[in-house]
N, CA, C and O atoms as a Tripos MOL2 file, in Angstrom:
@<TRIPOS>MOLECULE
protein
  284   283    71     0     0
PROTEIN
NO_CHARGES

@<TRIPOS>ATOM
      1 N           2.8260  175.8210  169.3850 N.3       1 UNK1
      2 CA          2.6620  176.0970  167.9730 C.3       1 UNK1
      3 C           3.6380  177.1680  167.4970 C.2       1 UNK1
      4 O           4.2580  176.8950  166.4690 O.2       1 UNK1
      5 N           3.8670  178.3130  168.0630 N.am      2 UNK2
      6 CA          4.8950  179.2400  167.7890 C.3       2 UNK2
      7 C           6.1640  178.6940  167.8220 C.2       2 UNK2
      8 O           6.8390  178.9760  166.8320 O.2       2 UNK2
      9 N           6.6230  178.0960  168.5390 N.am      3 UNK3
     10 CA          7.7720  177.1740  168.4290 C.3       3 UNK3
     11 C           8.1100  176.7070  167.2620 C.2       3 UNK3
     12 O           9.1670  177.0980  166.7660 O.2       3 UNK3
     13 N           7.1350  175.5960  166.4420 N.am      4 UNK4
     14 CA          6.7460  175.0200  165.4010 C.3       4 UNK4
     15 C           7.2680  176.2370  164.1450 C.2       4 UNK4
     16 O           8.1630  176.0280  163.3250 O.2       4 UNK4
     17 N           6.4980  177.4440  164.2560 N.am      5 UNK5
     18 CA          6.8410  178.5890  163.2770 C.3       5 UNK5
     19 C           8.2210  178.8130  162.8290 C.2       5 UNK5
     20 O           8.8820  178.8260  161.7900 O.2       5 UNK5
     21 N           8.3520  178.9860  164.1090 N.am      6 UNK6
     22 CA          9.9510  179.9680  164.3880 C.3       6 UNK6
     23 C          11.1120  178.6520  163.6780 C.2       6 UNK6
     24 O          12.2070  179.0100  163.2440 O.2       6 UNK6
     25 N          10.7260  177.2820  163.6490 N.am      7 UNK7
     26 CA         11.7760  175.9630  163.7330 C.3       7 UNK7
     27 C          11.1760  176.0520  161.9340 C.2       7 UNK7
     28 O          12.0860  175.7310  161.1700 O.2       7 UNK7
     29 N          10.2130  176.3200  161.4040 N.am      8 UNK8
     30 CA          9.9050  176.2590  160.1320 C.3       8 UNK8
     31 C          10.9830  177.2620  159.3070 C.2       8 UNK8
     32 O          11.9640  177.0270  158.6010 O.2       8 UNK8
     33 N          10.2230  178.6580  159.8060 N.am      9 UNK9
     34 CA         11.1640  179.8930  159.4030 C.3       9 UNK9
     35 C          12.5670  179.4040  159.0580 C.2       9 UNK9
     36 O          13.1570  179.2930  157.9840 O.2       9 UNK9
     37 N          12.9530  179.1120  160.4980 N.am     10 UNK10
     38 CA         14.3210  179.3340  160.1500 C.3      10 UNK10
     39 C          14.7740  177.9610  159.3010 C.2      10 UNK10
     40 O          15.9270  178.0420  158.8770 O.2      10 UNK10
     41 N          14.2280  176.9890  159.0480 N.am     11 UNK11
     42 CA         14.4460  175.6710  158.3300 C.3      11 UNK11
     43 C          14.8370  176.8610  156.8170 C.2      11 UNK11
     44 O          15.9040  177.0610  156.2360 O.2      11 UNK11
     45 N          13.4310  177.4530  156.5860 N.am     12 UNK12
     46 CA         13.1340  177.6830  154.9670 C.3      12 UNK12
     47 C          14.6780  178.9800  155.0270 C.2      12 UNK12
     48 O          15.4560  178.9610  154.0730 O.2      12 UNK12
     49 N          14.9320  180.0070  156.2290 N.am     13 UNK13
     50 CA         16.3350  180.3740  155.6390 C.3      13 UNK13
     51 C          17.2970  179.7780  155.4300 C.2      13 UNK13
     52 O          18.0230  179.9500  154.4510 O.2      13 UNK13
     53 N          17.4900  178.8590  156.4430 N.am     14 UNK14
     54 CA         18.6570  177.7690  155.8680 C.3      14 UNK14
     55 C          18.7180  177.6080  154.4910 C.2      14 UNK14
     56 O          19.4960  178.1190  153.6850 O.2      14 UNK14
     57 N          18.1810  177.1570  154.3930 N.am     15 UNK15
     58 CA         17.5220  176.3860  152.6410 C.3      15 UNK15
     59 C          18.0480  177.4880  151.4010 C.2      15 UNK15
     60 O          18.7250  177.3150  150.3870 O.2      15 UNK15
     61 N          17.4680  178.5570  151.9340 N.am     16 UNK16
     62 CA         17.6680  179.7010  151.3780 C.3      16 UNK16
     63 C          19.4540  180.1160  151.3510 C.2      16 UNK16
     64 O          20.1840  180.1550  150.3610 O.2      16 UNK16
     65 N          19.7170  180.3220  152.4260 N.am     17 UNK17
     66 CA         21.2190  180.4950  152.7490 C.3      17 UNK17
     67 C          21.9250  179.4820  152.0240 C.2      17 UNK17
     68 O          22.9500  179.8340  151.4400 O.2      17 UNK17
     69 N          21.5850  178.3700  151.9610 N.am     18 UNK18
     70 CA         22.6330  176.8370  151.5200 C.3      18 UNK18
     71 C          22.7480  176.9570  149.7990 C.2      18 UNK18
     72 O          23.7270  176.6350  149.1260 O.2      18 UNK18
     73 N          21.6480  177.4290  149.3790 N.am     19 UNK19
     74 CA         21.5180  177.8410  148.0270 C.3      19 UNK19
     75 C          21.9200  178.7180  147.1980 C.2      19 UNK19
     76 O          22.2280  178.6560  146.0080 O.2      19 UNK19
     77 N          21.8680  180.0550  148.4130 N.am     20 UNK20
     78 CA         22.7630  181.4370  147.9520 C.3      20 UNK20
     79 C          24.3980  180.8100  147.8370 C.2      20 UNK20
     80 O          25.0430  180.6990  146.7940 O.2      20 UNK20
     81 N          24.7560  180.5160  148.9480 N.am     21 UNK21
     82 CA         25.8890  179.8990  149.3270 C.3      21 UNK21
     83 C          26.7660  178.7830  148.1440 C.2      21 UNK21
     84 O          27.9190  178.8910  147.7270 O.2      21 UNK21
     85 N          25.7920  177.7950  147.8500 N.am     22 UNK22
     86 CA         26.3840  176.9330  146.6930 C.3      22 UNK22
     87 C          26.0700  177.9660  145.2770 C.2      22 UNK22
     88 O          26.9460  177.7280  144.4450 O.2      22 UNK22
     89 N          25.1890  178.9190  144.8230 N.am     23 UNK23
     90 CA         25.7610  179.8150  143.8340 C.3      23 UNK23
     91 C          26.5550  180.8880  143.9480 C.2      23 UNK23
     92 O          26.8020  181.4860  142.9000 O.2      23 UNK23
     93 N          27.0200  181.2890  144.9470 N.am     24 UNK24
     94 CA         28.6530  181.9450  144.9120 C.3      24 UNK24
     95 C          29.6780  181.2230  144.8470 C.2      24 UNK24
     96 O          30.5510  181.4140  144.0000 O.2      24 UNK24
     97 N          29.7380  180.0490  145.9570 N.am     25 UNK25
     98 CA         30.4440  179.2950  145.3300 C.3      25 UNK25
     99 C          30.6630  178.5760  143.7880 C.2      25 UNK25
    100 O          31.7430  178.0910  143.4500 O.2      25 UNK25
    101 N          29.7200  178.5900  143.1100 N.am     26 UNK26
    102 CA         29.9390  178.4420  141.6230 C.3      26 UNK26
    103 C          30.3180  179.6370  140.7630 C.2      26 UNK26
    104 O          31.1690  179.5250  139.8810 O.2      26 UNK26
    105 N          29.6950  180.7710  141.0130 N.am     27 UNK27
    106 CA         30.5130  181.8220  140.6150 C.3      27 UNK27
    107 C          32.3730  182.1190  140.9560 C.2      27 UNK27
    108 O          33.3250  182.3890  140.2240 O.2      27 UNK27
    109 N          32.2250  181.9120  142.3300 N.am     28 UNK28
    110 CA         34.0300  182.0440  142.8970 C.3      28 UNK28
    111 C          34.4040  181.1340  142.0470 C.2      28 UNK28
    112 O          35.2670  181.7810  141.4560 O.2      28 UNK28
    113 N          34.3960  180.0380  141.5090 N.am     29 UNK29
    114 CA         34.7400  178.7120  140.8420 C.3      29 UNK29
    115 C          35.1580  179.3900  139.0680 C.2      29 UNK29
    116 O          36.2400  179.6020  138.5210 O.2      29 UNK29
    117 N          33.7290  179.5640  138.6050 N.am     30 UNK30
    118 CA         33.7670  180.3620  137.2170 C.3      30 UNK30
    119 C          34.9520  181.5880  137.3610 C.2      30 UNK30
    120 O          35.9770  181.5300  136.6820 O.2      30 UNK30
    121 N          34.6820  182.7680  138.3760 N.am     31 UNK31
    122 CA         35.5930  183.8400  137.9120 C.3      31 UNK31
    123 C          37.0300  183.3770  138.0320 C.2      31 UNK31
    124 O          37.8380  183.7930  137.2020 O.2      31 UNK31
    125 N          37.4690  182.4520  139.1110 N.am     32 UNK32
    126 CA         38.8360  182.0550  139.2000 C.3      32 UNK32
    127 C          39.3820  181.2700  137.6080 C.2      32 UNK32
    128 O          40.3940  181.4670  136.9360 O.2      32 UNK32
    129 N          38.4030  180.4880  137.4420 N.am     33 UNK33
    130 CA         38.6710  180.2180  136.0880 C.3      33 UNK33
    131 C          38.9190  180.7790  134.8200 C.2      33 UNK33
    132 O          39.5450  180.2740  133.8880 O.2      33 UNK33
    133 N          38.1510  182.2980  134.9040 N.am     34 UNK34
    134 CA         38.2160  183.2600  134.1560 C.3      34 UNK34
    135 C          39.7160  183.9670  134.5940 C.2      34 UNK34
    136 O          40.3390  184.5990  133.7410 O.2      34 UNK34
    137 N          40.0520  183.8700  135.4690 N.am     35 UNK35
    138 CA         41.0880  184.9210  136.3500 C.3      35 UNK35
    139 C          42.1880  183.6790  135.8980 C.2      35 UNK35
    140 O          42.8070  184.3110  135.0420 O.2      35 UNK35
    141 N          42.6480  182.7110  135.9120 N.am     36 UNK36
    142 CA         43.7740  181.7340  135.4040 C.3      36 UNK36
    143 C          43.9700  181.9900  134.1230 C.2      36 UNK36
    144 O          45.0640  182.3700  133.7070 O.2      36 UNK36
    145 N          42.7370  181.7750  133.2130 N.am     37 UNK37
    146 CA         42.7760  182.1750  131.8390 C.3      37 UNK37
    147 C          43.7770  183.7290  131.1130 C.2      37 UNK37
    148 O          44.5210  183.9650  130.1610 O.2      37 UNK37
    149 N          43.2360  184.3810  132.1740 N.am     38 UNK38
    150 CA         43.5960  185.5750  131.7070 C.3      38 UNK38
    151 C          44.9760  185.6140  131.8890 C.2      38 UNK38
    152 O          45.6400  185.9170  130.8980 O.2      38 UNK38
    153 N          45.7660  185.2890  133.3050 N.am     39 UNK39
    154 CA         46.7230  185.0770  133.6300 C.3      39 UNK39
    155 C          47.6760  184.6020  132.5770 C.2      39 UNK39
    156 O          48.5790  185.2870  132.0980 O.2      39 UNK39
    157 N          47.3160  183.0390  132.1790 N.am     40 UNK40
    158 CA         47.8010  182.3440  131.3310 C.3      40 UNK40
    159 C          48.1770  183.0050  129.7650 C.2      40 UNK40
    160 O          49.1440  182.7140  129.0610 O.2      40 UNK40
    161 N          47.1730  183.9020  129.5030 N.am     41 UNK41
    162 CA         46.9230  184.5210  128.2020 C.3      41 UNK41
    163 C          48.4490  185.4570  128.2060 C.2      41 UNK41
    164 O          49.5120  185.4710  127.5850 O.2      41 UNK41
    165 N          47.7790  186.2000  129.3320 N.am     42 UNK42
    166 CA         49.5210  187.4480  129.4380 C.3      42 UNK42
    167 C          50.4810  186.7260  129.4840 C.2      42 UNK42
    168 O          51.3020  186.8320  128.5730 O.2      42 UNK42
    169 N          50.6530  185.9870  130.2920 N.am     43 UNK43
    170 CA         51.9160  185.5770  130.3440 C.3      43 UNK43
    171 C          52.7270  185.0870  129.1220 C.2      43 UNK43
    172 O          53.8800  185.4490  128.8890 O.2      43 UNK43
    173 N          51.6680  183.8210  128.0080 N.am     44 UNK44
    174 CA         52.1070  183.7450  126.9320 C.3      44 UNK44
    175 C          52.2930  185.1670  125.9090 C.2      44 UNK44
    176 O          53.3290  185.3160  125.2620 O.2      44 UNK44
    177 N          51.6200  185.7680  125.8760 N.am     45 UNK45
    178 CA         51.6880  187.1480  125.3200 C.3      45 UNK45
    179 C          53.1410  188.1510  125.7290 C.2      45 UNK45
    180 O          53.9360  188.8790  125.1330 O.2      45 UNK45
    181 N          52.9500  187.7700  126.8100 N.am     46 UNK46
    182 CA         54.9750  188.2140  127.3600 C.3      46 UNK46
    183 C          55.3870  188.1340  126.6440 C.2      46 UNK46
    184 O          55.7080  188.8100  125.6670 O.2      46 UNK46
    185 N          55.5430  186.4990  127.2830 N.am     47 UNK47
    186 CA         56.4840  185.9870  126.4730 C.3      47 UNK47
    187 C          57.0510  186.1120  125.2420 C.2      47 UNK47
    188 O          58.2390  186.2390  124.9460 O.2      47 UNK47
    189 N          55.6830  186.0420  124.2710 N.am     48 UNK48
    190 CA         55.8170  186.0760  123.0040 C.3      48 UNK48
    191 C          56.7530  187.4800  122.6520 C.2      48 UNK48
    192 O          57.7180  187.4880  121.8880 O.2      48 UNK48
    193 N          56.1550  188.7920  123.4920 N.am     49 UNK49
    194 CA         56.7660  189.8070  123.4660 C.3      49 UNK49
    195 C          58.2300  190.3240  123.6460 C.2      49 UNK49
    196 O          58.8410  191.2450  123.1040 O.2      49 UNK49
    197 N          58.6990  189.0860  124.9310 N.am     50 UNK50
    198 CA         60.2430  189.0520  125.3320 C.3      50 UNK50
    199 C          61.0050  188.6990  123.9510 C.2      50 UNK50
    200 O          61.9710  189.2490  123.4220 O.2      50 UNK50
    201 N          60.0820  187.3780  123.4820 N.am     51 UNK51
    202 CA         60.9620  186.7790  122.1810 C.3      51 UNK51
    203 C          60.9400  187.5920  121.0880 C.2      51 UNK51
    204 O          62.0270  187.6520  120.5140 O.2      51 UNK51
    205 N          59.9130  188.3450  120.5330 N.am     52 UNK52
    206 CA         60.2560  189.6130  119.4400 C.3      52 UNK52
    207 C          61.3070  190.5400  119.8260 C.2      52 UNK52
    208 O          62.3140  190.6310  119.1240 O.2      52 UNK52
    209 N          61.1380  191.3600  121.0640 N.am     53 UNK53
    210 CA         62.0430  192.4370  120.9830 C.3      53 UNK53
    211 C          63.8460  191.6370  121.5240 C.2      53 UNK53
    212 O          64.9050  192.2640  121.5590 O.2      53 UNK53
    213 N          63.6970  190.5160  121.7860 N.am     54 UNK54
    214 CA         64.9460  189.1050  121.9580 C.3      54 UNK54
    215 C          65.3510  189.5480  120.1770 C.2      54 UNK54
    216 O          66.2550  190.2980  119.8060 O.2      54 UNK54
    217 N          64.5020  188.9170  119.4490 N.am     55 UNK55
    218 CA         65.0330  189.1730  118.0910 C.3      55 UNK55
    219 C          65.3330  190.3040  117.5750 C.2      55 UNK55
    220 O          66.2580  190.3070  116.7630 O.2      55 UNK55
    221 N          64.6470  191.5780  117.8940 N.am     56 UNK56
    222 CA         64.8370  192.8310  117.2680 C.3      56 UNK56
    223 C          66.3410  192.6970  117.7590 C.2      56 UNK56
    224 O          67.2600  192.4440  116.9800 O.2      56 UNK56
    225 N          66.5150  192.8960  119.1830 N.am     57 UNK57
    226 CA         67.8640  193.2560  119.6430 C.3      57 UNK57
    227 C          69.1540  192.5620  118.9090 C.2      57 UNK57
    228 O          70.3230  192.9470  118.9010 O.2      57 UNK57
    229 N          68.6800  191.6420  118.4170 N.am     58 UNK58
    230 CA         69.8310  190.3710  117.6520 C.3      58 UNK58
    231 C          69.6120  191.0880  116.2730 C.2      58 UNK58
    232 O          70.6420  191.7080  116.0100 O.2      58 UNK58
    233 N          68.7380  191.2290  115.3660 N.am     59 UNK59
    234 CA         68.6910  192.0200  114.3120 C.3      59 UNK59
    235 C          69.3540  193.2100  114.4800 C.2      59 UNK59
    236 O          70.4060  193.1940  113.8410 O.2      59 UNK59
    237 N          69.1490  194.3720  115.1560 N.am     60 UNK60
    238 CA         69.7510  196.0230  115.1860 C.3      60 UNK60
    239 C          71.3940  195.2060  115.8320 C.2      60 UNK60
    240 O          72.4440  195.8490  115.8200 O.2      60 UNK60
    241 N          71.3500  194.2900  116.1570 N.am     61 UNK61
    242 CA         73.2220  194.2740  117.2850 C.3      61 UNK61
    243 C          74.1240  193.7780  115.5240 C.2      61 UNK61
    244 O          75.1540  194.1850  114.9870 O.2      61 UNK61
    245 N          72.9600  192.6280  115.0860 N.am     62 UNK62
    246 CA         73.4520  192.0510  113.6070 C.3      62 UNK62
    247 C          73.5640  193.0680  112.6430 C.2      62 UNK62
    248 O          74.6110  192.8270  112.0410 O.2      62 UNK62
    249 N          73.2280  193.7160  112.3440 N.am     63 UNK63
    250 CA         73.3650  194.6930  111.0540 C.3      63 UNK63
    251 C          74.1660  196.0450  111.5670 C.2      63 UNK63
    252 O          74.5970  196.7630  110.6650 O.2      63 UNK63
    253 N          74.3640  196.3870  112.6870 N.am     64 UNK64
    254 CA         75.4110  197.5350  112.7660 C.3      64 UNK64
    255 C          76.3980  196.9130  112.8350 C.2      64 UNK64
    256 O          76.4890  195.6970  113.0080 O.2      64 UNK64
    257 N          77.5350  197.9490  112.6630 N.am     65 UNK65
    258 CA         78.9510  197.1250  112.4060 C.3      65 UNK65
    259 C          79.5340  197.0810  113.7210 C.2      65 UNK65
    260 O          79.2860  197.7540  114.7210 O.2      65 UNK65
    261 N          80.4630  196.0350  113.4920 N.am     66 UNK66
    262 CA         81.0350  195.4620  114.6750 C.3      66 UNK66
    263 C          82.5850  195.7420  115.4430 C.2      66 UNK66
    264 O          83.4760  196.0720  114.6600 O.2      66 UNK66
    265 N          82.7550  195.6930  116.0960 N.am     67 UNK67
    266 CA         84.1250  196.2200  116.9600 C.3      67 UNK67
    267 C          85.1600  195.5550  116.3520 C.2      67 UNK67
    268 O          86.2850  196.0470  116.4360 O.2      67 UNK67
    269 N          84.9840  194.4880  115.7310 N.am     68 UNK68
    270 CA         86.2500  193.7540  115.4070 C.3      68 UNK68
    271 C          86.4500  193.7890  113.6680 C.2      68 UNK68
    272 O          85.8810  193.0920  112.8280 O.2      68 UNK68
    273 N          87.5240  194.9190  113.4730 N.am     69 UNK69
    274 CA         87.6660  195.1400  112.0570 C.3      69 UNK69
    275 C          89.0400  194.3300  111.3890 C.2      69 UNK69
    276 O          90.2150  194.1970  111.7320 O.2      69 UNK69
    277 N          88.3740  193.9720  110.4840 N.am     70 UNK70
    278 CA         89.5570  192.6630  109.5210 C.3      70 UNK70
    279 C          90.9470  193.6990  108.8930 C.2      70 UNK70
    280 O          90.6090  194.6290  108.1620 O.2      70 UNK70
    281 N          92.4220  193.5260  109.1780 N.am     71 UNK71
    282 CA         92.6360  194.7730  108.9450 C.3      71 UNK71
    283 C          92.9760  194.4250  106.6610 C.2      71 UNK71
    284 O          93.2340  195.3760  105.9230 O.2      71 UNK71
@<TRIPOS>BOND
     1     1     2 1
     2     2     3 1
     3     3     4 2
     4     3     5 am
     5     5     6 1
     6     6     7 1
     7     7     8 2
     8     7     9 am
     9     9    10 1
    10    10    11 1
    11    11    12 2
    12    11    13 am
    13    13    14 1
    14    14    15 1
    15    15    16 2
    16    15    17 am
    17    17    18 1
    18    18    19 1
    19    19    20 2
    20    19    21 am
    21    21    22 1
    22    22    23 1
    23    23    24 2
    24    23    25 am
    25    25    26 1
    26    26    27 1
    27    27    28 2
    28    27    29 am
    29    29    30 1
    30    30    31 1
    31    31    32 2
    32    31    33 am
    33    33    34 1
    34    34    35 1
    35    35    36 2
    36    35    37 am
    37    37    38 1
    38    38    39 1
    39    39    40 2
    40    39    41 am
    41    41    42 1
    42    42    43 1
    43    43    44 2
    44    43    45 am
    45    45    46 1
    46    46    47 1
    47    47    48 2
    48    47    49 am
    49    49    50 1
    50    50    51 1
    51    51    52 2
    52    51    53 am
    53    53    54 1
    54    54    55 1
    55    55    56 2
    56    55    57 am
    57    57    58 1
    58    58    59 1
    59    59    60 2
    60    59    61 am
    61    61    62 1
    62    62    63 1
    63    63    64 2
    64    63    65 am
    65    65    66 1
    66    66    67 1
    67    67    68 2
    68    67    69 am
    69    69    70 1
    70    70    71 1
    71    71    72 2
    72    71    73 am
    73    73    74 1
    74    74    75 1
    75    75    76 2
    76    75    77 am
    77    77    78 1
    78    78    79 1
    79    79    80 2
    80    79    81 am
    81    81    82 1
    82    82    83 1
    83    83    84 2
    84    83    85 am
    85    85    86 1
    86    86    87 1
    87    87    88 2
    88    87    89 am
    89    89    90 1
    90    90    91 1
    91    91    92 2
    92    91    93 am
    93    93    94 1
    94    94    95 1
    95    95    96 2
    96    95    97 am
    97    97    98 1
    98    98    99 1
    99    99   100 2
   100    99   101 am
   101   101   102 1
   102   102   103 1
   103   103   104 2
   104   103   105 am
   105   105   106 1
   106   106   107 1
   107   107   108 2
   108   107   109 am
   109   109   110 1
   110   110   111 1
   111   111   112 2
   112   111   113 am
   113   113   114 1
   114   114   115 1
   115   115   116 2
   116   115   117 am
   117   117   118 1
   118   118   119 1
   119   119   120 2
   120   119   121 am
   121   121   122 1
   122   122   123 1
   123   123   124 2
   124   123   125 am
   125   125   126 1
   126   126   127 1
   127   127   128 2
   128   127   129 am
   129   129   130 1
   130   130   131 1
   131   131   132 2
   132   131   133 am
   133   133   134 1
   134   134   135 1
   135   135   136 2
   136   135   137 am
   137   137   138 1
   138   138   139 1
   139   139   140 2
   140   139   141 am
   141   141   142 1
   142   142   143 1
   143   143   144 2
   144   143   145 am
   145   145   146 1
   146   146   147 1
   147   147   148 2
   148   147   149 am
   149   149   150 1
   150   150   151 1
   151   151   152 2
   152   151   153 am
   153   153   154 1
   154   154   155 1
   155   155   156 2
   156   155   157 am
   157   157   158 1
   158   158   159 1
   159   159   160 2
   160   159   161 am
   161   161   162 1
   162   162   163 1
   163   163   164 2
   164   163   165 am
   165   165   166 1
   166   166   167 1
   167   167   168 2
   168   167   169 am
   169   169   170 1
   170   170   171 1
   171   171   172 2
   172   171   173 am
   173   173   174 1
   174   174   175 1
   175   175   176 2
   176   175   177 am
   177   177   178 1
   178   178   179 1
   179   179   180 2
   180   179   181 am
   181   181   182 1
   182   182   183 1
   183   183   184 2
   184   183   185 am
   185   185   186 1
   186   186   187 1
   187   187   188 2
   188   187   189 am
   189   189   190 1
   190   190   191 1
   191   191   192 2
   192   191   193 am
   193   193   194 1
   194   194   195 1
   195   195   196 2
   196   195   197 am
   197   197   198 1
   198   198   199 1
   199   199   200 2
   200   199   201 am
   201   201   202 1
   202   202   203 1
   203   203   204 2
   204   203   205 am
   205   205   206 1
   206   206   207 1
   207   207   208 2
   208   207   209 am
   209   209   210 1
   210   210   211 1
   211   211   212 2
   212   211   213 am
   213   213   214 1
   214   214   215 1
   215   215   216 2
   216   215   217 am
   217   217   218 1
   218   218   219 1
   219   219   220 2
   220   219   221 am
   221   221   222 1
   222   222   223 1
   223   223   224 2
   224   223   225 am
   225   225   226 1
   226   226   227 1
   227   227   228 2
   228   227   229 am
   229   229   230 1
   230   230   231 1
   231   231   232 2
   232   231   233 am
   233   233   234 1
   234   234   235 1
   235   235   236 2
   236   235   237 am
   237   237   238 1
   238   238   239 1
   239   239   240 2
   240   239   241 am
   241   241   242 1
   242   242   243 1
   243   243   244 2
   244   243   245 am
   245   245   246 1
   246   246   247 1
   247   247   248 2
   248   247   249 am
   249   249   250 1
   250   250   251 1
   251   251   252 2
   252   251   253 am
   253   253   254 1
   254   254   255 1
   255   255   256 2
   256   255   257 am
   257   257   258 1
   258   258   259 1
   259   259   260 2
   260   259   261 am
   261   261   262 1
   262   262   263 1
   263   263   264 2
   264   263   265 am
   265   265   266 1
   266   266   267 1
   267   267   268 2
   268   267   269 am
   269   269   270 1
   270   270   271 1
   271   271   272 2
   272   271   273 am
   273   273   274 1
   274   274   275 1
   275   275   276 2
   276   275   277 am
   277   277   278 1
   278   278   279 1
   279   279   280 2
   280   279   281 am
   281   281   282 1
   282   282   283 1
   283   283   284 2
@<TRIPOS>SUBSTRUCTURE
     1 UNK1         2 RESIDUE 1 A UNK
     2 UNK2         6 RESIDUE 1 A UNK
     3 UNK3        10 RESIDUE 1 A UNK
     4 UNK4        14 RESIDUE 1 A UNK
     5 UNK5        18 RESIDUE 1 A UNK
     6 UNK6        22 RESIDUE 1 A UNK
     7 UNK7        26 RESIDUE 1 A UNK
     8 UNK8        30 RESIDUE 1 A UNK
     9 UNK9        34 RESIDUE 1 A UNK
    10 UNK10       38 RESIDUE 1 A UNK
    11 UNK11       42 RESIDUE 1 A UNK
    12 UNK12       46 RESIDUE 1 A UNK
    13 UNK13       50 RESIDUE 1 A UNK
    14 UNK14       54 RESIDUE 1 A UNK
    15 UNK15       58 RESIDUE 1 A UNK
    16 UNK16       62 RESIDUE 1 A UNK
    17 UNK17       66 RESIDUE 1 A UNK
    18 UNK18       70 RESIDUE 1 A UNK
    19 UNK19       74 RESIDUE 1 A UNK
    20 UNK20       78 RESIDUE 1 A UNK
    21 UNK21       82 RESIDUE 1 A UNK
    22 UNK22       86 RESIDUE 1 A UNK
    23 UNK23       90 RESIDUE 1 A UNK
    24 UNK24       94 RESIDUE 1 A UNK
    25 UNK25       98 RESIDUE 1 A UNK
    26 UNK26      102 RESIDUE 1 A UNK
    27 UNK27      106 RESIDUE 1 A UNK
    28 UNK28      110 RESIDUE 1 A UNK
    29 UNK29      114 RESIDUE 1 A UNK
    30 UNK30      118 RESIDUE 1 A UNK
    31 UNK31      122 RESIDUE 1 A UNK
    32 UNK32      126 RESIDUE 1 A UNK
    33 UNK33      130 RESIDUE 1 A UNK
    34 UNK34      134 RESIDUE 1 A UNK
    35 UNK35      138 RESIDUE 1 A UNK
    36 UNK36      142 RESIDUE 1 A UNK
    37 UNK37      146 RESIDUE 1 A UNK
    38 UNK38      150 RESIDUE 1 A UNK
    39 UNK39      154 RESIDUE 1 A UNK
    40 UNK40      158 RESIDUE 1 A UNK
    41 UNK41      162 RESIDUE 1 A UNK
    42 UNK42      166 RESIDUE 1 A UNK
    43 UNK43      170 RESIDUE 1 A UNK
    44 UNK44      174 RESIDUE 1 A UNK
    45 UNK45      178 RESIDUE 1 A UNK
    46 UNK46      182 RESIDUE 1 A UNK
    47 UNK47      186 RESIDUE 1 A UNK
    48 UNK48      190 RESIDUE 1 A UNK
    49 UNK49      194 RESIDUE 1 A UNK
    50 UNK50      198 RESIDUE 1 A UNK
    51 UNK51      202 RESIDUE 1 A UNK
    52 UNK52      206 RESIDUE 1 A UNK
    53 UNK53      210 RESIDUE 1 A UNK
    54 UNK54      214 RESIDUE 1 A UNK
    55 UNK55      218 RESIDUE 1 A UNK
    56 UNK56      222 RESIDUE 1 A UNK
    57 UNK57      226 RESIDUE 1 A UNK
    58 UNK58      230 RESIDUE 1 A UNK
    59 UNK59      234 RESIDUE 1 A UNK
    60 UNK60      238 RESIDUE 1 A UNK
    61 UNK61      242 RESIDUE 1 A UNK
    62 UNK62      246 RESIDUE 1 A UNK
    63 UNK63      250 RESIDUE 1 A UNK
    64 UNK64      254 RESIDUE 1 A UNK
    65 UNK65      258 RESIDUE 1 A UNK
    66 UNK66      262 RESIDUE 1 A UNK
    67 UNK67      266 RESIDUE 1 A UNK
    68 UNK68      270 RESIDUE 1 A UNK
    69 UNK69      274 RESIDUE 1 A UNK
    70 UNK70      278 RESIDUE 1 A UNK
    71 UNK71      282 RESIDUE 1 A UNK
């Protein structure tokens, strides 16, 4: 009969364990998803950032005067 116990017990941690186990794994799943997102976000946000100060630099290079004078 103790046998019986001990083969129950540990059935119901399994059970227990397999369950903890498949909701971290759904969490690891969610935060990575959260963690790409974010990724994705900066990077366009760079970007976007490379291309403004891209233009500033073409604006301030455009409006100061230039090396080559018409005589």
């Amino acid at each position: 009969m103790n046998v019986q116990i001990v083969i129950n017990t540990l059935q119901k941690k399994i059970s227990e364990l397999t369950l903890t186990n498949v909701m971290l794994e759904a969490q690891i799943a969610d935060l990575q998803t959260q963690l790409n997102t974010i990724t994705e976000q900066n990077s366009n946000e760079n970007a976007l950032d490379g291309n403004e100060n891209q233009a500033k630099e073409i604006e301030h290079s455009s409006s100061g005067s230039d090396d080559f004078h018409t005589p």
